[in-house]
C-alpha beads as a LAMMPS data file, in Angstrom:
LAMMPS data file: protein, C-alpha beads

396 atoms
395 bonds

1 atom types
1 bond types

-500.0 500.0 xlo xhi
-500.0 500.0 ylo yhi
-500.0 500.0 zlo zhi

Masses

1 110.0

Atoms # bond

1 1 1 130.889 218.476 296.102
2 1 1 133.654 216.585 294.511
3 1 1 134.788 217.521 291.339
4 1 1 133.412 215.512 288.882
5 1 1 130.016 216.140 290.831
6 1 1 127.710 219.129 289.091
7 1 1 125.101 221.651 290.878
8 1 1 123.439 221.651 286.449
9 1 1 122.041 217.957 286.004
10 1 1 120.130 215.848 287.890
11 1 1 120.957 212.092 288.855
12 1 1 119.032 209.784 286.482
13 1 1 116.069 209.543 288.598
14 1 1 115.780 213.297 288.342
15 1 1 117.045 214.251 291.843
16 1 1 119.558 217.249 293.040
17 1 1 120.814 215.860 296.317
18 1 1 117.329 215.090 298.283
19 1 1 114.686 216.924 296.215
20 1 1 113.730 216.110 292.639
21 1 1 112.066 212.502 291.427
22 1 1 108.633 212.012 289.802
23 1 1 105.486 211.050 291.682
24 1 1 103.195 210.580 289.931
25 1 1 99.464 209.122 288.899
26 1 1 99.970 205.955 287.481
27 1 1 98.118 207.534 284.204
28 1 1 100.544 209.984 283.651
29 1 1 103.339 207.270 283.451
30 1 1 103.694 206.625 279.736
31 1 1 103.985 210.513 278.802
32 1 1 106.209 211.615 281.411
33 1 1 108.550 208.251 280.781
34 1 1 107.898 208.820 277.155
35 1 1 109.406 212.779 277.500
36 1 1 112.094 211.471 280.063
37 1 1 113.687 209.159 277.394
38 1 1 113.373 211.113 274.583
39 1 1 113.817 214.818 275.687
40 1 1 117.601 215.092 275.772
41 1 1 118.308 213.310 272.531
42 1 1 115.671 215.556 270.889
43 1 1 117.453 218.587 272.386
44 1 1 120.754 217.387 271.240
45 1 1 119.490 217.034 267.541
46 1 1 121.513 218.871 264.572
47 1 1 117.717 219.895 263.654
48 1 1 116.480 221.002 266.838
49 1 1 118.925 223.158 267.873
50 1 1 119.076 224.970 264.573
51 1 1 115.794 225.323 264.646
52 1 1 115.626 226.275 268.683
53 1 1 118.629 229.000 267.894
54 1 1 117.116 230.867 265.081
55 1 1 113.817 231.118 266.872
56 1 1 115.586 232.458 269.390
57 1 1 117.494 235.419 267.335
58 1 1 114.782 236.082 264.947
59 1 1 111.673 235.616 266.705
60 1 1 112.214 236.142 270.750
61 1 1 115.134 238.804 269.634
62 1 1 117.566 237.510 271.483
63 1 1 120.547 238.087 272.472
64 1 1 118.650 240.201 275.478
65 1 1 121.416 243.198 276.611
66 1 1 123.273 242.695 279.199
67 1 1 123.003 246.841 280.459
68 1 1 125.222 248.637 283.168
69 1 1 122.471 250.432 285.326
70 1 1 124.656 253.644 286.271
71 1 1 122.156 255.509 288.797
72 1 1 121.171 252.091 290.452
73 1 1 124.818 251.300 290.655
74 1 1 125.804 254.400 292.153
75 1 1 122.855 253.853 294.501
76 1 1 124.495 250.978 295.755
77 1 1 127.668 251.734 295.231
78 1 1 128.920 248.950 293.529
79 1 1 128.692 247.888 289.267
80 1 1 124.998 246.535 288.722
81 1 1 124.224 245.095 285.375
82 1 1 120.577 243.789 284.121
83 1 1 120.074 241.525 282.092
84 1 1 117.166 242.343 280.091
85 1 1 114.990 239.710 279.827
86 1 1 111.652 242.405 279.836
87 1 1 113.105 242.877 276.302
88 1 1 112.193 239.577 275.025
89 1 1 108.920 238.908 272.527
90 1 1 106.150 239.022 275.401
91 1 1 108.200 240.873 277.992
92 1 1 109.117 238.502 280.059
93 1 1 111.876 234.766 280.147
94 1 1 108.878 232.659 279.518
95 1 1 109.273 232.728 275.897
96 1 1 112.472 230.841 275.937
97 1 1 111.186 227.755 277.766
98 1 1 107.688 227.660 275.630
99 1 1 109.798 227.838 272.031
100 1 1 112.065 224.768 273.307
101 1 1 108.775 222.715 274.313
102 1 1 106.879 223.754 271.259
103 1 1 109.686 222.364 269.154
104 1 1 110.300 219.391 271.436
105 1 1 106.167 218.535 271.771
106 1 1 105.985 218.282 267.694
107 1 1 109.010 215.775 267.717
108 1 1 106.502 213.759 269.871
109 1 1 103.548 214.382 267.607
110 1 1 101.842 216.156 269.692
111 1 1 99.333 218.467 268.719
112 1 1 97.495 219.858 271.693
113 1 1 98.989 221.997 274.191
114 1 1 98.059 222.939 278.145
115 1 1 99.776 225.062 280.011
116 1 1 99.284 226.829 283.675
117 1 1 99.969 230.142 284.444
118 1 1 99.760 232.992 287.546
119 1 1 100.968 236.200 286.105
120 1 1 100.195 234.922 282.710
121 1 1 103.234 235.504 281.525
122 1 1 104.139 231.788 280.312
123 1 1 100.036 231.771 279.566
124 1 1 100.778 234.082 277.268
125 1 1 104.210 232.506 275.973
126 1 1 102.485 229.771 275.286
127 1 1 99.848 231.058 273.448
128 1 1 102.359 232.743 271.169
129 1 1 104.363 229.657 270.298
130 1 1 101.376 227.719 269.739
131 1 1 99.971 230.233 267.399
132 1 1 103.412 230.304 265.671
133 1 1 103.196 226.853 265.170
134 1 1 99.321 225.966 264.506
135 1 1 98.615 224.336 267.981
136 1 1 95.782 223.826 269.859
137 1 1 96.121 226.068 273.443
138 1 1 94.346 225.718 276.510
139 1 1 95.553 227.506 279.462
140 1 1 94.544 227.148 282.828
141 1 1 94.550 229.513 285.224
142 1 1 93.397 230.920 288.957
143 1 1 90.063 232.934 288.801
144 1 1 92.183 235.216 291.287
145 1 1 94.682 235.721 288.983
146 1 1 92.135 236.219 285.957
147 1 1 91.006 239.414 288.078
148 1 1 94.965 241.072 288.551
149 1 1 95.946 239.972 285.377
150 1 1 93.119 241.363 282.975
151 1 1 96.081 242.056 280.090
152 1 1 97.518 239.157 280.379
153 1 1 94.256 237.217 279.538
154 1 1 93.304 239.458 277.026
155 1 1 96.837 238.583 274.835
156 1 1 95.754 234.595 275.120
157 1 1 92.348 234.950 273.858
158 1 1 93.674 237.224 271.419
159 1 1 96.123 234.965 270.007
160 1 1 93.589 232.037 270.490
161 1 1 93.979 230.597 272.993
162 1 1 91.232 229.217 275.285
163 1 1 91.756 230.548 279.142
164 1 1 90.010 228.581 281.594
165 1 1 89.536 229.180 285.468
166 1 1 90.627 227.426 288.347
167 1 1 87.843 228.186 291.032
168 1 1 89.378 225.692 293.854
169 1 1 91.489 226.201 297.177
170 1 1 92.956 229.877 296.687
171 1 1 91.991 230.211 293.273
172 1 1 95.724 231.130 292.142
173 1 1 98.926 229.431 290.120
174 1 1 98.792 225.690 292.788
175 1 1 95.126 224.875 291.821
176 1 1 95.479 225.752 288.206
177 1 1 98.540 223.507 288.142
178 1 1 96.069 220.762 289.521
179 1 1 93.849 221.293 286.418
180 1 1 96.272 221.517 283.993
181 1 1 97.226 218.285 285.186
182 1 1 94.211 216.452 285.736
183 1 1 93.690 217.643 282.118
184 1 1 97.022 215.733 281.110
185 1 1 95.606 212.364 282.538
186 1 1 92.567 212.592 280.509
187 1 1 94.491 213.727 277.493
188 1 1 97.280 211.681 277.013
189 1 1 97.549 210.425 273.590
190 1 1 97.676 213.820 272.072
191 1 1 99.125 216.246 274.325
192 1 1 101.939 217.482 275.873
193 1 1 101.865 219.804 278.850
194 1 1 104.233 222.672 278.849
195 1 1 104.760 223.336 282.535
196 1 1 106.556 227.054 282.923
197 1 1 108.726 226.853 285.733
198 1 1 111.699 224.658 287.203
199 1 1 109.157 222.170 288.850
200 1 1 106.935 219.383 288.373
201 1 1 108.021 215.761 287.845
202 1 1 111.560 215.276 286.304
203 1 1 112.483 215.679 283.087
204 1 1 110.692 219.115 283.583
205 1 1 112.643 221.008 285.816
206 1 1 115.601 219.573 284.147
207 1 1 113.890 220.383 280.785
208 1 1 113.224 223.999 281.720
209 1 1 116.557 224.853 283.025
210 1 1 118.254 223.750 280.389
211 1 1 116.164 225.470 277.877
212 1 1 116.520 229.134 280.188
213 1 1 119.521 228.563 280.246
214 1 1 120.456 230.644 277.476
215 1 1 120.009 233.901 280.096
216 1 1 123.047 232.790 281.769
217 1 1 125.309 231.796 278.384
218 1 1 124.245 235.057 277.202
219 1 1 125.765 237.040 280.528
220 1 1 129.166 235.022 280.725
221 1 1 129.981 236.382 277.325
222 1 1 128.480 239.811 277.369
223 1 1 130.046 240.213 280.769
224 1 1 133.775 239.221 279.124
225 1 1 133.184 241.857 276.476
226 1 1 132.357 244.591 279.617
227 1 1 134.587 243.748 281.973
228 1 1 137.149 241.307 280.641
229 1 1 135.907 238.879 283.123
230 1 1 133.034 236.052 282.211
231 1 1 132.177 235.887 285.858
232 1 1 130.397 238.403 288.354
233 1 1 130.679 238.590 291.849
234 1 1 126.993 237.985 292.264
235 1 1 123.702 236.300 290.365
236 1 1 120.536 238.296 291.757
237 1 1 116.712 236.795 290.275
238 1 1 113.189 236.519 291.911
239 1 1 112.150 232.834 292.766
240 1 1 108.585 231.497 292.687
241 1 1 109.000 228.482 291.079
242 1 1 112.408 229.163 289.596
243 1 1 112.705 229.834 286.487
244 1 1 114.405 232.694 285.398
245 1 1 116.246 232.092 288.351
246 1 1 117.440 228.513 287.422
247 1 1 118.660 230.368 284.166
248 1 1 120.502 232.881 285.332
249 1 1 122.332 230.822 287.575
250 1 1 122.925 228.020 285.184
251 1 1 126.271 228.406 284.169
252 1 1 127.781 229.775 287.302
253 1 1 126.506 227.090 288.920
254 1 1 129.564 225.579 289.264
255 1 1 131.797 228.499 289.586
256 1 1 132.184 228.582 293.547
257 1 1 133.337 232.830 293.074
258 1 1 129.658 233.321 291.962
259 1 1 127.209 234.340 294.710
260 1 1 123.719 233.179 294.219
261 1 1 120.868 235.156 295.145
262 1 1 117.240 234.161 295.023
263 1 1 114.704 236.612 296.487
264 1 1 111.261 234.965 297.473
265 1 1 107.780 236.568 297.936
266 1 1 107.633 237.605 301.889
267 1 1 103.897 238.672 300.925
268 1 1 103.038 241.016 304.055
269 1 1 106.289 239.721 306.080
270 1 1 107.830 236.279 306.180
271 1 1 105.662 235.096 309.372
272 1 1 102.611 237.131 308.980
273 1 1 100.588 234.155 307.560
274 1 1 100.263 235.826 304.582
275 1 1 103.527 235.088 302.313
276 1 1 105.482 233.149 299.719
277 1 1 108.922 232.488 301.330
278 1 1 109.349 228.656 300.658
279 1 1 112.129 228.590 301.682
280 1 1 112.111 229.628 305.068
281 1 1 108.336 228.797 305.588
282 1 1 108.676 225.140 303.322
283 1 1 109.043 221.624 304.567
284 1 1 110.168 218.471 302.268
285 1 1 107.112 217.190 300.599
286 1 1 105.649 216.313 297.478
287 1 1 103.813 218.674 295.402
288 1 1 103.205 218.653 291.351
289 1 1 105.136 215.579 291.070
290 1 1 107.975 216.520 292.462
291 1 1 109.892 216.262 296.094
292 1 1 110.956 219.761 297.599
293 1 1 110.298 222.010 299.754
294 1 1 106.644 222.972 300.650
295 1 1 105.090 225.187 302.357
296 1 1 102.639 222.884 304.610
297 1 1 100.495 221.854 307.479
298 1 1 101.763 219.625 310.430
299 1 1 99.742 217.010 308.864
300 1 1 101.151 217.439 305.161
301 1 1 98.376 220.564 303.983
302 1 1 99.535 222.656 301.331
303 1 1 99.179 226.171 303.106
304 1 1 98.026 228.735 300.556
305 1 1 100.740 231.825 299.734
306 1 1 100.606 235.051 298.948
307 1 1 102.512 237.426 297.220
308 1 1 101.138 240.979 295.232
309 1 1 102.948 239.207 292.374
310 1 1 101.137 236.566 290.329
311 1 1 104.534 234.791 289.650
312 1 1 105.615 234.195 292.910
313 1 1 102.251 233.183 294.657
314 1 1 103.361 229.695 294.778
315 1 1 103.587 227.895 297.888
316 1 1 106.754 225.711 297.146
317 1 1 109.832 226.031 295.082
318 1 1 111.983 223.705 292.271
319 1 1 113.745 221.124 294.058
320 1 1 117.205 222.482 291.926
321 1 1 116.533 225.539 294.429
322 1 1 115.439 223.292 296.910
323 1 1 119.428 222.024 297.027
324 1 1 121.094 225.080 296.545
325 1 1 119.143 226.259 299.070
326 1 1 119.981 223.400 301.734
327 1 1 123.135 222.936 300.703
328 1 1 124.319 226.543 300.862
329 1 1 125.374 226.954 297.293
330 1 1 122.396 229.425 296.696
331 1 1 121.576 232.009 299.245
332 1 1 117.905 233.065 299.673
333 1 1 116.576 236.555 300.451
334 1 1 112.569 237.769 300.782
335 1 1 111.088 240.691 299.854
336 1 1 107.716 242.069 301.077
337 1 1 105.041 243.235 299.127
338 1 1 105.615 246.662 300.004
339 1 1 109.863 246.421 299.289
340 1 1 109.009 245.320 296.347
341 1 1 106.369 247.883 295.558
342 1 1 109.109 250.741 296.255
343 1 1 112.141 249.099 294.556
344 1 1 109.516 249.263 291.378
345 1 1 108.944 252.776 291.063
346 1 1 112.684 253.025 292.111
347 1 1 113.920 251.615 289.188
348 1 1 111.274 253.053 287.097
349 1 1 112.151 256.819 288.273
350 1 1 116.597 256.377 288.214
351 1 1 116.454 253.909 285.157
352 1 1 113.651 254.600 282.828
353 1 1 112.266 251.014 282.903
354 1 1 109.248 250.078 284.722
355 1 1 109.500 246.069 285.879
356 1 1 107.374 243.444 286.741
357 1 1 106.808 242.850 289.949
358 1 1 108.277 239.653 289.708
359 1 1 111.819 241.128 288.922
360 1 1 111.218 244.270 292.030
361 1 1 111.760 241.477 294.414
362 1 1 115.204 240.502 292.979
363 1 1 115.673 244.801 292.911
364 1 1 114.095 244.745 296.209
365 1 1 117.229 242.734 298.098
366 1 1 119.872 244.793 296.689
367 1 1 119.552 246.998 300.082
368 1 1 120.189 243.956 302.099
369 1 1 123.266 242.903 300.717
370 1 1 126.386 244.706 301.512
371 1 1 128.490 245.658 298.234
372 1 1 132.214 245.890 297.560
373 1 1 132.485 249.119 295.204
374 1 1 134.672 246.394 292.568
375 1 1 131.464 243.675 292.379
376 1 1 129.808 243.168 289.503
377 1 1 126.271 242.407 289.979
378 1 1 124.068 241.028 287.292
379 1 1 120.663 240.964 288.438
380 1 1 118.201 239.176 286.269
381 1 1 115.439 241.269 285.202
382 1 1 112.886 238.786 284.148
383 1 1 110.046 240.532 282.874
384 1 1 108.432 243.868 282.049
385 1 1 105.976 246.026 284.227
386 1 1 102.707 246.520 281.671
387 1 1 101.134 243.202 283.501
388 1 1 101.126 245.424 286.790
389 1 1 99.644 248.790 285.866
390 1 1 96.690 248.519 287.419
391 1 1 98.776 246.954 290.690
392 1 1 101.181 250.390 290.105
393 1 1 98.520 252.635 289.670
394 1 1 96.322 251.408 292.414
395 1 1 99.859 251.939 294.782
396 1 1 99.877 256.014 293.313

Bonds

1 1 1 2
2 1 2 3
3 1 3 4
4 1 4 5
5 1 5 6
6 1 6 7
7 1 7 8
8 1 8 9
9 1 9 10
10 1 10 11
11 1 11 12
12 1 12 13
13 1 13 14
14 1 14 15
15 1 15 16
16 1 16 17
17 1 17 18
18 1 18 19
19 1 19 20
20 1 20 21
21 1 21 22
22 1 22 23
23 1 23 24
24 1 24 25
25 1 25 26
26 1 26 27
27 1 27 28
28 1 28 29
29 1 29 30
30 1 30 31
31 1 31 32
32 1 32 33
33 1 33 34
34 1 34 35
35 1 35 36
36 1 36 37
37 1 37 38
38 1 38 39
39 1 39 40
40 1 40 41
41 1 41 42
42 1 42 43
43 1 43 44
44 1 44 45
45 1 45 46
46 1 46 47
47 1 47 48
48 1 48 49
49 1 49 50
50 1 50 51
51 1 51 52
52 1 52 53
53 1 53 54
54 1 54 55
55 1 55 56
56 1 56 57
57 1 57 58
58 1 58 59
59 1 59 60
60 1 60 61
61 1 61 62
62 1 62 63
63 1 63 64
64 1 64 65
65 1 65 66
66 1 66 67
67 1 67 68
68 1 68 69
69 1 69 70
70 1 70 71
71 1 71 72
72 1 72 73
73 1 73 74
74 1 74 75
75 1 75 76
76 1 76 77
77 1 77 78
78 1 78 79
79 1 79 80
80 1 80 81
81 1 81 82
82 1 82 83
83 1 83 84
84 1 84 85
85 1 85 86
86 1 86 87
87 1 87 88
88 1 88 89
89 1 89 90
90 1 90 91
91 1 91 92
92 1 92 93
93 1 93 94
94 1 94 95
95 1 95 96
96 1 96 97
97 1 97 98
98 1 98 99
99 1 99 100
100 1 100 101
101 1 101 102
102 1 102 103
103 1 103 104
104 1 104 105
105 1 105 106
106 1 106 107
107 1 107 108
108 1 108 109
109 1 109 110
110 1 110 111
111 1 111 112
112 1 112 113
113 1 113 114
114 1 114 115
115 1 115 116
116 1 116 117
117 1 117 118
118 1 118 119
119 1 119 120
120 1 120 121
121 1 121 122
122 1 122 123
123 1 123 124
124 1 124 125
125 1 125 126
126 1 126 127
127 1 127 128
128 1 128 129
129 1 129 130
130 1 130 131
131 1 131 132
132 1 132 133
133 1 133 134
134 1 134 135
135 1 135 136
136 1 136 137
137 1 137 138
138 1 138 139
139 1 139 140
140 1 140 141
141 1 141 142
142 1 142 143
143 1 143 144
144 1 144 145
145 1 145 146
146 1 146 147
147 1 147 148
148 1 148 149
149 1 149 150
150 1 150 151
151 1 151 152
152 1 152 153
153 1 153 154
154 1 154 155
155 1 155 156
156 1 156 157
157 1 157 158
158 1 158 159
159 1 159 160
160 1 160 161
161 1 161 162
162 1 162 163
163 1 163 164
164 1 164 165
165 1 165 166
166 1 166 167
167 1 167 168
168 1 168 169
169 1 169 170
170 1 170 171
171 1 171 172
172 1 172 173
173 1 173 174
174 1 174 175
175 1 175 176
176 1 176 177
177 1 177 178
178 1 178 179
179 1 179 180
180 1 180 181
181 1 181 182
182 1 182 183
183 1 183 184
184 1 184 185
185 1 185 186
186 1 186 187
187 1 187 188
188 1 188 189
189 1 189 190
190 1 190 191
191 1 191 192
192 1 192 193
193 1 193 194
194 1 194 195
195 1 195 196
196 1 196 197
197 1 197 198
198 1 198 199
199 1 199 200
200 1 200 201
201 1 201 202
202 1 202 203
203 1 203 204
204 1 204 205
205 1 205 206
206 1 206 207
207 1 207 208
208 1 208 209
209 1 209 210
210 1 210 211
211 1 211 212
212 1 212 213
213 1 213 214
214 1 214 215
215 1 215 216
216 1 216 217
217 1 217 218
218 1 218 219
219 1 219 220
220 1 220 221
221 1 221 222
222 1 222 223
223 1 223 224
224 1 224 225
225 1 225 226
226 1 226 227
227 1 227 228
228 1 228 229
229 1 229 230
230 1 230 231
231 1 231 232
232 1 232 233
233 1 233 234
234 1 234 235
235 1 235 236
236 1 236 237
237 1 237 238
238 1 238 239
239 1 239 240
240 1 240 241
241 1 241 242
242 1 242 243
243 1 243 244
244 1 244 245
245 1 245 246
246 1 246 247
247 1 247 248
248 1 248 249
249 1 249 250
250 1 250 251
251 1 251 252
252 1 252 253
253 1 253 254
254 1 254 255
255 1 255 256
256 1 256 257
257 1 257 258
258 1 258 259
259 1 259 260
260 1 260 261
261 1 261 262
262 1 262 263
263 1 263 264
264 1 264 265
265 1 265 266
266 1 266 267
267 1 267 268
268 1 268 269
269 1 269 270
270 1 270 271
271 1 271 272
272 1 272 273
273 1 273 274
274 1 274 275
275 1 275 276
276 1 276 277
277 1 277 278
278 1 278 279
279 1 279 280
280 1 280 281
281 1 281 282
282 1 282 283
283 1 283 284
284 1 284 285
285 1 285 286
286 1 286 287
287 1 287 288
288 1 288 289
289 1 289 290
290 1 290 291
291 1 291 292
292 1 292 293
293 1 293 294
294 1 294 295
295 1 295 296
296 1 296 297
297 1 297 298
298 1 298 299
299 1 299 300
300 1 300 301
301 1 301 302
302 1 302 303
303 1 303 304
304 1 304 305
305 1 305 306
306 1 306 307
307 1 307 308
308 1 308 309
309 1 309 310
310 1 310 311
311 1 311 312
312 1 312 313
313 1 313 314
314 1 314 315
315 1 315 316
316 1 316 317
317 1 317 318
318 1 318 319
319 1 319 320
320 1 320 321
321 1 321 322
322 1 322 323
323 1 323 324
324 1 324 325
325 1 325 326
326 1 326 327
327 1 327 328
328 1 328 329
329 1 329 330
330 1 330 331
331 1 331 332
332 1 332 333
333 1 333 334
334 1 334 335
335 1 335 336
336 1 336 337
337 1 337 338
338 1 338 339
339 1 339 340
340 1 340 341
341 1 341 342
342 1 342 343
343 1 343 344
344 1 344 345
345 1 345 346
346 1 346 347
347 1 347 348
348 1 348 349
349 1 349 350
350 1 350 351
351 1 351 352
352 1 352 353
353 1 353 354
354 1 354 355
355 1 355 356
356 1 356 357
357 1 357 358
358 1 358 359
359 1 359 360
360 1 360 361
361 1 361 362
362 1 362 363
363 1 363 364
364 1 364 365
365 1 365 366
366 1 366 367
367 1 367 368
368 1 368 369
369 1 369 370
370 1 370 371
371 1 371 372
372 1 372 373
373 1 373 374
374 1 374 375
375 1 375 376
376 1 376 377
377 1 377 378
378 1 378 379
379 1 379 380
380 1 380 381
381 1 381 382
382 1 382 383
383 1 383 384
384 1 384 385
385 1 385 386
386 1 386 387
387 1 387 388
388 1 388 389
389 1 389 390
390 1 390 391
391 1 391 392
392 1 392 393
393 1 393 394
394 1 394 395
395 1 395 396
């Protein structure tokens, strides 16, 4: 990477290195061109950002705390800080991306709102921002993950919105992405899709990043006011599709020092059939509009994932991970089901705070990377545990 080069943006097409682009129907044209030349301007508004900033403070309750986790760190033997996005206004990252797009899909004049969701975490994010802002809400999502995520559901309906099932292929977070945007192309005068993750056709995993990436702005300066020092040794965050991830990392990107870490769903172990790992498990392909890795057939089937966590069942990954990934900037890590189970009710039993099972994969590789006893480790946890009771309780 030369210097003037970045790991943050995209090239103008929307690609980082190989992976990125937009393929896409030929109906969907106009609205993603029409959010591709008008997003960043939007963002960069006087207006926008004031009021992006104060929704942030006032209504998600940010700043999230950046805490020193004394029994895992002496665990581990090293300095372990999380950074508590569980603590945000619907427990979970989500809500940073859905106020950005709210704000940015009334610019446009939009004024109804899909989404897609697994854990139904950004289903539920997006339910809240649209009720904040008087918005139609439709949110699609897998009948399997309907079932595991009962709460979740509940929260939408309750704050209006209208939840509908995906009953295709394996009835999880891929095939109610393919509604949501099948929806798009027979919707697209009026509404704007807010996608949740670091994926689909550029702008959005541009779009997304940048919004999240107040997670990682946050922990340079709280980290500064700790330690003396903006930077840590290492960046730790689950991966499905990226987002909190993407975040985190944001603005260490760039700062060579900074090790990456992205843990993926191994499901019931990496080769078992049964997993998540994209990036061991993916090829390049094209899937939601965008180039990346995928995990596929020989002859270019998607082959369906699994993970115990809603979030991560995804079977390919944002094509900004796809590049740190090949290009070594980024290292990736899995975590089984079961490693993820126990690093759970670790946390919850040394710590006091019970975490989705999203965020027990990122606590889940902290045995597999050897410490210094002088790192500092902020480790991204990117949502809270309520979602998984049932999941918990059924494990006691």
């Amino acid at each position: 990477m030369t210097v003037t080069e970045t790991y943050q943006k995209p090239d103008a097409q929307g690609y980082y290195g190989k992976f990125g682009g937009a393929y896409i129907p030929e109906m969907l044209h106009r609205n993603v061109e029409e959010l591709r030349e008008k997003y960043l301007n939007i963002m960069a508004e006087t207006s926008f950002q004031k009021e992006f900033q104060q929704l942030l403070k006032d209504y998600v309750g940010r700043p999230t705390p950046l805490f020193l986790a004394e029994r895992l760190s002496a665990l581990h033997q090293t300095n372990i800080y999380l950074k508590r996005e569980d603590l945000c206004h619907t427990g979970a990252h989500k809500i940073n991306n859905t106020v950005g797009q709210i704000l940015l899909a009334r610019k446009l004049g939009k004024t109804r709102i899909i989404a897609e969701t697994g854990a139904g975490q950004h289903g539920v994010a997006t339910a809240t921002v649209c009720a904040l802002k008087g918005m139609e809400c439709i949110v699609y999502m897998g009948e399997k993950d309907i079932e595991r995520q009962a709460p979740n559901v509940a929260r939408m309906k309750m704050l209006g919105a209208k939840v509908i099932p995906a009953t295709s292929g394996s009835k999880t977070l891929k095939d109610a992405t393919n509604e949501a945007i099948r929806d798009w192309i027979n919707n697209p005068n009026d509404t704007h899709y807010i996608i949740g993750s670091v994926v689909g056709p550029h702008p959005y995993p541009d779009m997304v990043a940048r919004f999240q990436s107040v997670i990682s702005e946050e922990a340079r300066w709280q980290l500064k006011e700790k330690t003396g020092s903006e930077l840590p040794s290492h960046v730790i965050a689950c991966v499905g599709g990226g987002s909190n991830a993407a975040g985190a990392f944001y603005h260490f990107l760039d700062e060579p020092t900074v090790q990456l870490i992205a843990v993926e769903a191994a499901g019931h172990g990496v080769n078992s059939g049964m997993s998540a790992a994209t990036t061991q498990l993916g090829k390049p392909g094209v899937l939601h509009g965008s180039k990346s890795l995928v995990m596929q057939t020989e002859d270019g089937q998607v082959i369906e994932p699994h993970s115990i966590s809603a979030g991560l069942d995804y079977p390919g990954v944002g094509p900004l991970h796809a590049h740190l990934f090949k290009s070594g900037r980024g290292t990736y890590l899995n975590a089984t089901d079961d490693e993820a189970m126990q690093a759970a009710f670790e946390l919850a039993k040394i710590e006091g705070i019970i975490p989705a099972l999203e965020s027990a994969h990122a606590l889940a590789a902290l045995k597999q990377i050897k410490f210094k006893n002088s790192d500092t480790v902020v480790l991204c946890l990117s949502g809270r545990g309520d979602k998984d009771l049932a999941t918990y309780m059924s494990a006691m």
